[in-house]
N, C-alpha and C positions, 0 to 999 in steps of 0.2 A: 504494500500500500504506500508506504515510502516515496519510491517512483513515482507513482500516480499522483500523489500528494505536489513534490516540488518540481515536476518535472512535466506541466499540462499539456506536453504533446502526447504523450504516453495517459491521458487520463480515462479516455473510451477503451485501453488493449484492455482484453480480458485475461484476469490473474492466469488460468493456464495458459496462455501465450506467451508468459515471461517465463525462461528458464534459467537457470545459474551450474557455472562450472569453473572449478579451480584450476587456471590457468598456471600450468608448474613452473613455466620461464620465470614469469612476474612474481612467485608467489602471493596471486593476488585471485580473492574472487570476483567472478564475472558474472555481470547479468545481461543475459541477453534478450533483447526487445525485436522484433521483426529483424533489422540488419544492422540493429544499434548494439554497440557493447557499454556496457556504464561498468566502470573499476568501481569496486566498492571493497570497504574496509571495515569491517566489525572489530567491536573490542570488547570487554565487559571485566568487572571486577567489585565484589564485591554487591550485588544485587543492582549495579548499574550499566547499562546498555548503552552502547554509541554507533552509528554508522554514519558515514559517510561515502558521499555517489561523486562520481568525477566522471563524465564524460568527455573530459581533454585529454589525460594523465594518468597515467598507468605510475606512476613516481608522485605517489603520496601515501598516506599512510597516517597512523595515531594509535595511542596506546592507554588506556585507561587504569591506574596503577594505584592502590592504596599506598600511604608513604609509610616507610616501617622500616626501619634500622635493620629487620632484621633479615632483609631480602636479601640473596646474592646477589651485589650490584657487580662484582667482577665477572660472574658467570651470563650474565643480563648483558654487559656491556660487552664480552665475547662476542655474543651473538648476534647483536644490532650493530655496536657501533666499530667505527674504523679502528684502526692497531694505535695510530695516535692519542684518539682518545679515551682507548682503553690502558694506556701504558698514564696516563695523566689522571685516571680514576684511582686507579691502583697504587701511586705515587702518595695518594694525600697521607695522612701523618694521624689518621681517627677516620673509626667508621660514619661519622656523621659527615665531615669532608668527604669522601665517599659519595655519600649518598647527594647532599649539594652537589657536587659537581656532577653525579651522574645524572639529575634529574636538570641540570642545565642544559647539558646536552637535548636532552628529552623534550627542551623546547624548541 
């Protein structure tokens, strides 16, 4: 409903007419509308939900995160962020430096 919602050219498709597929190049999922793709990006944490629709831009993305000392931010920033920024996480001097600086990055 989403789609239909912010996107009134897509308002008359009918819900089974939209389908979705995780496109593995992007790691991104896809929905697709007659010959339209819209990137879309779910997130959730903590009983709260987010999506966002991009039909320009396969290169975007968001992440919804409770803040908590006590996450792995070195194992987190492995996996998202570049070798720079994860050698500069890892650097700080206290896990709550740490956790600032990884969650800067995050913006």
């Amino acid at each position: 409903m989403l789609v239909k919602t912010t996107h009134p050219e897509f308002s008359n498709v009918p819900l089974n007419a939209i389908n979705t597929s995780f496109n593995q190049s992007t790691a991104k999922l896809e929905l697709h509308i007659n010959e339209c793709v819209i990137n879309t990006c779910i997130s959730h944490s903590h009983g709260f939900v987010g999506v966002a629709l991009n039909l320009e831009s396969e290169a975007f993305g968001f992440d919804l995160e409770k803040i908590s000392l006590t996450r792995p931010f070195e194992k987190l920033a492995k996996h998202f962020y570049h070798t720079d920024e994860v050698t500069l996480i890892t650097s700080q001097p206290n896990t709550q430096n740490q956790a600032n600086t990884f969650l800067e990055f995050g913006h």
